[in-house]
N, C-alpha and C positions, 0 to 999 in steps of 0.2 A: 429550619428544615435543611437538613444535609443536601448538597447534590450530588447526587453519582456519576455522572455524566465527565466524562473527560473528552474532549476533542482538541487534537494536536493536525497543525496545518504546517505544510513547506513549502514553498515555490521557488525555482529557478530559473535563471534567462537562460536561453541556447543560441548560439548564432546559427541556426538549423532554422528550418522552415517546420510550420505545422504538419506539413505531411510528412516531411524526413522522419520527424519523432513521433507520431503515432504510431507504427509498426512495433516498435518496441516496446512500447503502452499497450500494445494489445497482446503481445506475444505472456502471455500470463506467465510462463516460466523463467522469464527476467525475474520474478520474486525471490525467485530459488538463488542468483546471482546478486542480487542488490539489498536483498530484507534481509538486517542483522538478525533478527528472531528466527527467521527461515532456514532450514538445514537443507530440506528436501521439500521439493514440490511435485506435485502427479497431476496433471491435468486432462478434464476427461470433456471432451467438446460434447454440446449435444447439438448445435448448430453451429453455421461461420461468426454466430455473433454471442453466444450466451453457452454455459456449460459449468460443472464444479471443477475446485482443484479440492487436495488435501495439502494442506501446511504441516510440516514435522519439525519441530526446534525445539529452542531454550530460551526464555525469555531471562533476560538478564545471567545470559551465558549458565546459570547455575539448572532452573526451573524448566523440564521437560513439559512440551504441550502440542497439540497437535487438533489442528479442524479441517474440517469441510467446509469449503466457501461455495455461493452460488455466483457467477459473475454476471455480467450482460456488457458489452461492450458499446458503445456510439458513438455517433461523430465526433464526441469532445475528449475522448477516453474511455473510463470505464469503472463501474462501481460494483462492488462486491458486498456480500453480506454473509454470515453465518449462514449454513444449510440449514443446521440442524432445528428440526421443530419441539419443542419449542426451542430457542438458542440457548446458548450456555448462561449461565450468572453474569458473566462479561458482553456478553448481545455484541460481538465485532463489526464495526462495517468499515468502508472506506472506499477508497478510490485516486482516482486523477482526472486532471482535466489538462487540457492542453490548448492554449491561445494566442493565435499568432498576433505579437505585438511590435511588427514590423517587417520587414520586405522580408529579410532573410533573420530573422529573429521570432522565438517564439517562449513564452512561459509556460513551464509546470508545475502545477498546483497540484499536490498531494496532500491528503486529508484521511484521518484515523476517527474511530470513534465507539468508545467503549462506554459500557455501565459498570460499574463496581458494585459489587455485595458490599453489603452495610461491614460485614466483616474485616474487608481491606479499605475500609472508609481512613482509617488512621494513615496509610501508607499512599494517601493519593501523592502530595506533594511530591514523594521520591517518585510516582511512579511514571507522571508527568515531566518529572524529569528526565526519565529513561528516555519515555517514547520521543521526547523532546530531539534527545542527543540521538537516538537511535534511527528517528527518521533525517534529519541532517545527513546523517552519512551515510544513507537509503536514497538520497536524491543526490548525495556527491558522487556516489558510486553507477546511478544509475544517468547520467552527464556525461562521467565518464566513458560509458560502453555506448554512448549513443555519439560522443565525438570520434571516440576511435575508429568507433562501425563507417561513420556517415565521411573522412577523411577524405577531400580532396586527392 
């Protein structure tokens, strides 16, 4: 039996504290700045802690695509899902987490998680390759803007 199931995980240390880097983990329109796939993001609150965005890009630069996410935010981060009911053939979800592993040091744990149609079953291996590469430089970019921001 094939599995369809892809999940790709990234984490990073920060010499920031867990509070310094949750604002930015919560601020949903970092996506828009840090996610290769992401071109444009629109975020629509329905509380201080939960609401949709829409996502508009190109998945491997060529491949136009575009969803509705629902998010919920919590103490550790924040995990998202596809809106739409029923979800798309790919069912997206993901998130972060955030866990201080030291006085002034803290880890980010970012995590993908899609289904594949039997269809692009052939094309898993490249495709976990992307996400592979593509979230690396989704967590080096998104270090980036939270040392800059957070600057002594």
């Amino acid at each position: 039996m094939l599995n369809h199931n892809i999940c790709v995980t990234q984490s990073s240390r920060l010499p920031r504290s867990k509070a310094q880097i949750l604002p930015f983990i919560w601020d949903i329109k970092n996506i828009e700045y840090c996610e290769v796939k992401a071109d444009r993001v629109s975020v629509t609150k329905d509380t201080d802690r939960s609401g949709t965005y829409l996502v508009e890009g190109r998945f491997a630069r060529y491949i136009p695509w575009h969803r509705i996410f629902s998010y919920e935010l919590h103490d550790r981060g924040f995990h998202s899902k596809e809106a739409q009911q029923p979800p798309s053939r790919l069912n997206i979800q993901g998130g972060f987490f955030v866990e201080q592993t030291g006085e002034d040091e803290a880890e980010i744990i970012h995590y993908e998680q899609y289904t594949l149609p039997t269809l692009l079953m052939p094309l898993k291996p490249l495709i976990v390759l992307y996400l592979k590469w593509s979230q690396k430089k989704e967590m080096a970019d998104l270090k980036k803007l939270i040392l800059d921001k957070t600057a002594a």
